[in-house]
Steps between C-alpha positions, in 0.01 A plus 500: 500500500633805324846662553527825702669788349778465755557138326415629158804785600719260585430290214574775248802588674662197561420398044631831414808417730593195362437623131801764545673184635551650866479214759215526686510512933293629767714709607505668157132507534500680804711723360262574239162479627689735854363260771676284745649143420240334679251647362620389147559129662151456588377608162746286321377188708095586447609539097737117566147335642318681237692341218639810314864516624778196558852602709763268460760460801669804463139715535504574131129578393383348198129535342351185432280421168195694695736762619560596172168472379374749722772707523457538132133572479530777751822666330294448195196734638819706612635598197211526317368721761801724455442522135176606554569781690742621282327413150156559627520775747790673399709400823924556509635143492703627818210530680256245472651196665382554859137609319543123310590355839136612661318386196652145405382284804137622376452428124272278351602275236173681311700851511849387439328352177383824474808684506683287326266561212502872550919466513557309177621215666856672653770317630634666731481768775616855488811399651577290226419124695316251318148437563484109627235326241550757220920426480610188376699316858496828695673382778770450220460811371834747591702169327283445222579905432900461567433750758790565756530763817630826357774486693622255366504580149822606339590864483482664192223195361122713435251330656104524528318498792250180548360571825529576841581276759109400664661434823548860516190670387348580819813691564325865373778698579784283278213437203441892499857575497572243159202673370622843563820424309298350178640118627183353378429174291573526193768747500841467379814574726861433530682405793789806489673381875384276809597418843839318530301150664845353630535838723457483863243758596438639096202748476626684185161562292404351173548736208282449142486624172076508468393509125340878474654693757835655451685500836599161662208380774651388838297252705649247831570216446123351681298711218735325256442146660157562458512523094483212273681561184516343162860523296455663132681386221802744426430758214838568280 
């Protein structure tokens, strides 16, 4: 029996999760996916007998060996699907995500051949995540890069962008507002002042010196969660 593309949402969700090392909970997932608790229960329990998730006895969801399977081959069509839009069609990287998101539960293995052909083999996505299958361990992937959370990179150390956090792509208004400030992969910032995180209450912005523009960007401190950055070697 195939997966529906409420499990297949789920699925992608709960890999790209636990590949930024969040713990993974339904009540996290209702929080994402905006529906009640229950509702998230139930699905959890269908995806348990279906053999793609294991909780352990503090509800922590795990994927199992066909969990990740499938969650890979659909964030595979994903991603590719993305680049494709953008490559092909001549799509902004900020805006093809919920486009990808109609498309991936309905690609044959014949056309992602296809595009992956037409591509040049990429490896990742627009938003800088690696495509599963065409990345060496991508579930390993933000480690394998020495990739931290910008805000917790040192102030004053340049960094480059890797990617964008995939847990928040279908969040259009955040992705449009790092694009509109040229906080795109591959682009090299430095972290200039950030939230004090021992503060009670703190909402003080995050301020960056962005490689090209000459007056500091200031983002909060959720845009800035959402970027995965790379430390550069200090130039004398």
């Amino acid at each position: 029996m195939e997966a529906s593309s409420v499990t297949e949402e789920y699925l992608e969700t709960i890999y790209n999760m636990g590949m930024e090392g969040e713990t993974v909970i339904g009540a996290r997932l209702a929080e994402k996916f905006w529906v009640a608790p229950p509702t998230v229960t139930e699905t959890l329990k269908r995806m348990t007998r279906d053999g793609y998730i294991e909780m352990d006895n503090k509800r922590q969801v795990f994927l199992t060996d066909r969990g990740v399977e499938l969650a890979e081959a659909v964030l595979r069509r994903h991603r590719l699907t993305e680049r494709f839009l953008v490559d092909m069609l001549g799509m902004q990287w900020h805006q093809v995500h919920e486009e990808a998101c109609r498309l991936e539960h309905h690609i044959s293995g014949a056309v992602e051949e296809r595009v992956v052909k037409s591509l040049g083999s990429p490896t990742t996505c627009p938003h800088g995540n690696p495509i599963p299958g065409y990345v060496p361990n991508a579930r390993t992937y933000l480690k394998d890069q020495g990739a931290i959370r910008l805000l917790t990179a040192e102030i004053g150390q340049p960094v480059r962008i890797l990617c964008v956090s995939e847990v928040v792509e279908d969040e259009e208004e955040l992705i449009s507002y790092l694009h509109d400030r040229n906080l795109t992969p591959g682009t090299e910032i430095t972290l200039v002042e950030r939230p004090n995180a021992q503060a009670a209450g703190e909402t003080r912005d995050v301020v960056l010196a962005v490689a090209g523009l000459h007056a500091n960007v200031t983002i909060s401190p959720h845009a800035a969660h959402a970027l995965w950055v790379v430390p550069l070697a200090a130039t004398s």
